[in-house]
N, C-alpha and C positions, 0 to 999 in steps of 0.2 A: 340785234334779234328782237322783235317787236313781241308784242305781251302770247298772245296766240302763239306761237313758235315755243315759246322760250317755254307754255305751260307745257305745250306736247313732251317739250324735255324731259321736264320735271315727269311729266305721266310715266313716260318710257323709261327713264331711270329707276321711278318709285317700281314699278311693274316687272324688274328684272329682277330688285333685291327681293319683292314682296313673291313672287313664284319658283324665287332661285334658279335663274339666269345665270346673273352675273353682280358679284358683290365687289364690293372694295376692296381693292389690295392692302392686306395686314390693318384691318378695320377696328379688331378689339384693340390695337395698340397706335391707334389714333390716324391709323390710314396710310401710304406712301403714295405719294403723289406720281401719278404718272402710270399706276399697275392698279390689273383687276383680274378679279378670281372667276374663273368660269362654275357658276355650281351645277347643280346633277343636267337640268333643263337646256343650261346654257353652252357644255359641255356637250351633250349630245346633238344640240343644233347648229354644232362648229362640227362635231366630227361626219355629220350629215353633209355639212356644204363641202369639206373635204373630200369626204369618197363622192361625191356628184362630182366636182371637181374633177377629180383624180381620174372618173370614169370616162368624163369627155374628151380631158386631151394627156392624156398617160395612157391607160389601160386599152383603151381601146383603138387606138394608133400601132402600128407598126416603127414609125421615123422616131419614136420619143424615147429615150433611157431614163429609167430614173436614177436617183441618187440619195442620201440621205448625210449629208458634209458635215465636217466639225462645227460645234459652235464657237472655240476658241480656235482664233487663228491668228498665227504669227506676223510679227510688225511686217517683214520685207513685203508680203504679200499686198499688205495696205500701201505701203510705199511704193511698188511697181503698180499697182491701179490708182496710184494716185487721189486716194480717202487721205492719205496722211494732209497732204496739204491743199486739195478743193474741198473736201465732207465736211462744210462748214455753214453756219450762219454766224451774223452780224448782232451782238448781243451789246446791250446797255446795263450797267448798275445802277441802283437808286443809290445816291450817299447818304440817305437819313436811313431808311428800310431794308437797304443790301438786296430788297428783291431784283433779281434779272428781268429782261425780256427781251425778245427778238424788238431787232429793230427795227426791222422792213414792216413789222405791223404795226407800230406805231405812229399815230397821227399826232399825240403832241410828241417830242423828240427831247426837250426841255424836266416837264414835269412828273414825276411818278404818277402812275393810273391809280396805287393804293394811298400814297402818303402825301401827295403833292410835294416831295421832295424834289431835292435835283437830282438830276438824272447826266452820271460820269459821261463820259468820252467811249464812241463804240469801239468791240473789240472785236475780233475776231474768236468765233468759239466752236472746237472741235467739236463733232458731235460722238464720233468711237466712245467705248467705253473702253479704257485700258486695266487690265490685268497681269499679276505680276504671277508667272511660271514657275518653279523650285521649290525645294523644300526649306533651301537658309533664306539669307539677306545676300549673302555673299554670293551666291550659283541663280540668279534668278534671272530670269528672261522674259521681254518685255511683248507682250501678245496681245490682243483685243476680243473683246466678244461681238462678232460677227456683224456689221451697219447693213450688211445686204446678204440675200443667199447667192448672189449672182458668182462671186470671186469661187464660191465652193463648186460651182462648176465650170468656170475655166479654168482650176487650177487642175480638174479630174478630166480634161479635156481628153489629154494622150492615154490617159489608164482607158477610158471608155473605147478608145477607135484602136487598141492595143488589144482591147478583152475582145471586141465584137465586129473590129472592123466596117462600120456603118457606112453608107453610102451617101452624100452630099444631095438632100438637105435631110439634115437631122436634129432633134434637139436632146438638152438635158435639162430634168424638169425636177422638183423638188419641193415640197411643203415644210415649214420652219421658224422656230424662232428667228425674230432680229430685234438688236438692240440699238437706240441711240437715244443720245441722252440731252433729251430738250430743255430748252432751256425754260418754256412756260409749255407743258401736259394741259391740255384743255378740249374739253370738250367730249367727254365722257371716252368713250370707245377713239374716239378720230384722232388724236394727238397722245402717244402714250410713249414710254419710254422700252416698256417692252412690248413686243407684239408679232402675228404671226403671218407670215407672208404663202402665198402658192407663187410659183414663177418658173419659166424653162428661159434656156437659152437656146435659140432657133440657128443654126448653123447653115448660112448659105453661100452659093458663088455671090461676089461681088456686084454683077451686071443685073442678077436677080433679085436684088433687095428690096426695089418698089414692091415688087409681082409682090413677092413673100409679106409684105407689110401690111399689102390692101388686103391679103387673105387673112393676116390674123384682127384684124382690123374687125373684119367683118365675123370671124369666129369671137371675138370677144363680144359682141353685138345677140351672137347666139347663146352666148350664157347668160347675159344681163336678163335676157328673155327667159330662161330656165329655171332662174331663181327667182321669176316673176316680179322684177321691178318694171316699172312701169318705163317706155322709151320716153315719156315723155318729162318725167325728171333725173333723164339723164342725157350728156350733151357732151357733144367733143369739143375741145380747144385745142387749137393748132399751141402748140407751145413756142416762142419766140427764141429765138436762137441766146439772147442778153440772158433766158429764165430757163434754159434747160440744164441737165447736169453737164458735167465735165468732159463726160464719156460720148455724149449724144448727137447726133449729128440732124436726127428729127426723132421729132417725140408728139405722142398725143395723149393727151390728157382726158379721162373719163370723168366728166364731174355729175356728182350726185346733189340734189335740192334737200338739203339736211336743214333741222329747225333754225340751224344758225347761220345760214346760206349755201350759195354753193362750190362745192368745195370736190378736191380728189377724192374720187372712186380706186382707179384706176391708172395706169399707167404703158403705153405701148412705144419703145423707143427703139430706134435705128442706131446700134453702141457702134456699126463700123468695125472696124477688126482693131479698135483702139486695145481690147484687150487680151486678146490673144497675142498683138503686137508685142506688148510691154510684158507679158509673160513668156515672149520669143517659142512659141505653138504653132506650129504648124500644121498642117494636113496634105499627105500624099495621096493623091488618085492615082489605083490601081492599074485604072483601063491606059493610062496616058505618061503616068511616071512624073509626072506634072507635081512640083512641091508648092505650097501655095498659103495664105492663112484666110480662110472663108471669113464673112460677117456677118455679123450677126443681129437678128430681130430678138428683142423682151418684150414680150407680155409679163405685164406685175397687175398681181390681185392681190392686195390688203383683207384679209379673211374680217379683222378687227372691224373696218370698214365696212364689209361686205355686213355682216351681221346685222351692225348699228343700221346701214339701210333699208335691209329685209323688215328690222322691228318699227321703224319709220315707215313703210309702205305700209305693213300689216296691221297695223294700229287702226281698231276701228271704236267707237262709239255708236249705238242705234239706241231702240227702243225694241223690247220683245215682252209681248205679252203682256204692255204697260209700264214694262218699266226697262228701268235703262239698263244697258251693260256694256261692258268694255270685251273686245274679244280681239286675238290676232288671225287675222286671215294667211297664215300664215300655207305656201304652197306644201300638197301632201309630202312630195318626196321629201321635205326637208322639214317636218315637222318632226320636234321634239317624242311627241307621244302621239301616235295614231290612231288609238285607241282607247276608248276607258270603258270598265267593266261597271257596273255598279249594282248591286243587292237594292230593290227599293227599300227596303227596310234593312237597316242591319243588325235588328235585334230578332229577327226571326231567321233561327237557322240551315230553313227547310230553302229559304232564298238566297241565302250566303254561300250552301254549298251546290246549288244549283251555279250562282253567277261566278264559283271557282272554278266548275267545272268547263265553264263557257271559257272563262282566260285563260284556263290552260289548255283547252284544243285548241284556242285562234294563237296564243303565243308560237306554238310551232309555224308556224306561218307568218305573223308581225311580231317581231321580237320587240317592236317598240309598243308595246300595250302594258297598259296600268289598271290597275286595282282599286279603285276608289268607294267605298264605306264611311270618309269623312262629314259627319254633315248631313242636312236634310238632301233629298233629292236636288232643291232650287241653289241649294250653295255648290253644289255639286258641279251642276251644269254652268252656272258661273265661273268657277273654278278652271276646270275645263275650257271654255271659252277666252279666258285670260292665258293660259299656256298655250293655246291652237290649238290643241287635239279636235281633228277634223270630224270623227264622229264617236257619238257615246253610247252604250250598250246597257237598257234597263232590265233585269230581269226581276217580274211580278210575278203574282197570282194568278195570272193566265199563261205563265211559260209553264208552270206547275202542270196545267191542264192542258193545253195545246203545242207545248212547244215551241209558241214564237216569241219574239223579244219586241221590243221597242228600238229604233234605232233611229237617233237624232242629227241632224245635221247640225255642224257649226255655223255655215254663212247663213243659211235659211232658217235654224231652230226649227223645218219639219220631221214630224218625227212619221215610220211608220212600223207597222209588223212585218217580221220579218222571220220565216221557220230558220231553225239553228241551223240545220242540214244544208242553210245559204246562206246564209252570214256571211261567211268570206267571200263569195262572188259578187255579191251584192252590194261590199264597198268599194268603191274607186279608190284603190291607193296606189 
């Protein structure tokens, strides 16, 4: 990662904890490697990219089921899809420092990256997290917390064409925790140990699996565009048959231009009926009496992922009004707060209960709007500009008299009047 890159990091890390994003997982007690706390901003700009999500290929489809699967699941399940013995990578020890690391990304193979130790004989290293079930030592049962969401929906395969009887092609879709337990977490958001995934399983006849593939192929292509990342730092790779999973028969890989190269976005793979096989699932067509096990297309979004690149596109630096400031461009629909109110003064009450009155009419209408009295007017819009709130709402001494506001752009900082009575039409959100 060369100096440029590496500061954008640093920017976008500082800028998450500093506006409350996203902080360190268990930070006052000295951090857990691998986890990170979404706070109020970051939180709401994850459950933004979810319902947008959720709206394109859930909600408003007919062919999709959703589902919501355990997160604890039992060994057999791992061991008929076959996590117990592929879900792995190639791990090294330091003998001086005990640190780990994969081994496939290491270019000395020999010497620890921290101690210049030596570095043991590779092993193999699961990545499941295991969990013990019971309430003794003696009644306990050996289960996992969930490496993928994909197993919770072939295992709910037959409940779903049992409850609704669907029709060939359909999928089952799902947003969710997953866990796997790396062996080096790096790279803020992009490598964690916990994390949340969106993903369906696309259910088709056999002979139709290209057809099916180049469609979502190209629907995935349609959300990249929706949460306004840029096409031109994102890029497909064929994935080779020696590097794909276990399950895969073709895969394609969405990679993102992140400050430390580029790396998976995304994920769109061809599983074949590997597993519905090894789960012995089938599917009967009604029209025909035909018993059969369909295959299946994955689309995988990494939310975690997705986030860390939205705040990478969004990231901007200019100059306004002489001086400099940092702001995220971030797209309306999936901005944190879409609004901010603001009193120019906050020690004059005749302007504080006028600009309540403003946020509570627009609130019925943008439930994501804020209140902001922090600070001089210039920190204000600062402020603002650093969370992405698209536009800011001043009320002066001429709303007093006239009834109109001020109302600021984020990407341009122009500001104009605006009568209350059109406020809400007058923003693009």
């Amino acid at each position: 990662m060369n100096k440029e890159n590496n500061n954008l990091m640093e920017k976008i890390v500082s800028l998450c904890k500093r506006r409350g994003f996203i902080y360190q997982g268990a930070e006052m007690y000295g951090g857990l490697s691998g986890t990170w706390d979404y706070g109020p901003l970051g939180a709401e700009l994850k459950f933004n990219i979810e319902q947008l999500w959720w709206k394109r290929f859930v909600s408003s489809r007919e062919d999709m089921y959703p589902i919501s699967s355990s997160i604890i699941v039992p060994e057999a399940i791992w061991q008929a899809s076959g996590h117990l013995e592929s879900f792995t990578d190639p791990m090294v020890e330091c003998e001086k420092c005990k640190k780990r690391f994969r081994a496939d990304q290491l270019t000395d193979t020999k010497n620890c990256l921290e101690c210049k130790g030596k570095l043991g004989s590779k092993k193999t290293f699961n990545l499941l997290f295991p969990v013990e079930t019971g309430s003794t030592t003696e009644d306990t049962t050996r289960a996992y917390l969930r490496g993928e969401l994909a197993q919770g929906m072939f295992v709910n395969f037959k409940n779903i064409i049992d409850s609704f009887h669907p029709k060939l092609p359909f999928g089952i879709a799902q947003i969710g925790k997953v866990f796997r337990n790396e062996i080096n977490p790096r790279n803020f958001l992009f490598r964690v140990r916990e994390f949340d995934l969106a993903e369906f399983e696309y259910f088709v006849k056999e002979n139709e699996w290209e057809k099916w593939f180049e469609y979502w192929r190209k629907e995935m292509w349609n959300w990249i565009d929706d949460i306004g990342l840029s096409k031109d730092n994102v890029h497909e790779l064929e994935v080779e048959e020696g590097d794909r999973a276990h399950y895969s028969k073709r895969t394609i890989d969405f990679e993102y231009d992140y400050p430390f190269g580029r790396k998976e976005l995304y994920g769109l793979s061809y599983r074949t009926d590997y597993d519905l096989k090894n789960h012995k699932l089938y599917y009967l067509d009604d029209s025909t009496g035909k018993k059969f096990i369909p295959h299946v297309i994955e689309p995988t979004f990494g939310l975690g992922r997705t986030i860390f690149a939205i705040l990478c596109e969004s990231y901007h630096e200019d100059e306004l009004n002489g001086e400099k400031r940092v702001f995220l461009k971030l797209p309306h629909t999936i901005a944190p707060v879409k609004v901010a109110v603001f009193p120019l003064l906050k020690n004059k009450p005749e302007l504080v209960k006028k600009a309540r009155e403003v946020h509570t009419s627009l609130k019925k209408d943008i439930p994501n709007i804020m209140f902001d009295d922090n600070g001089n007017i210039g920190k204000r819009y600062r402020r603002q500009d650093e969370i992405g709130t698209p536009y800011c709402i001043t009320i002066d001494f001429d709303t007093l008299e006239d009834d109109t506001v001020t109302v600021r752009d984020r990407d341009s900082g122009e500001q104009k009047r605006v009568a209350t009575s059109e406020l809400l039409s007058s923003l693009s959100l």
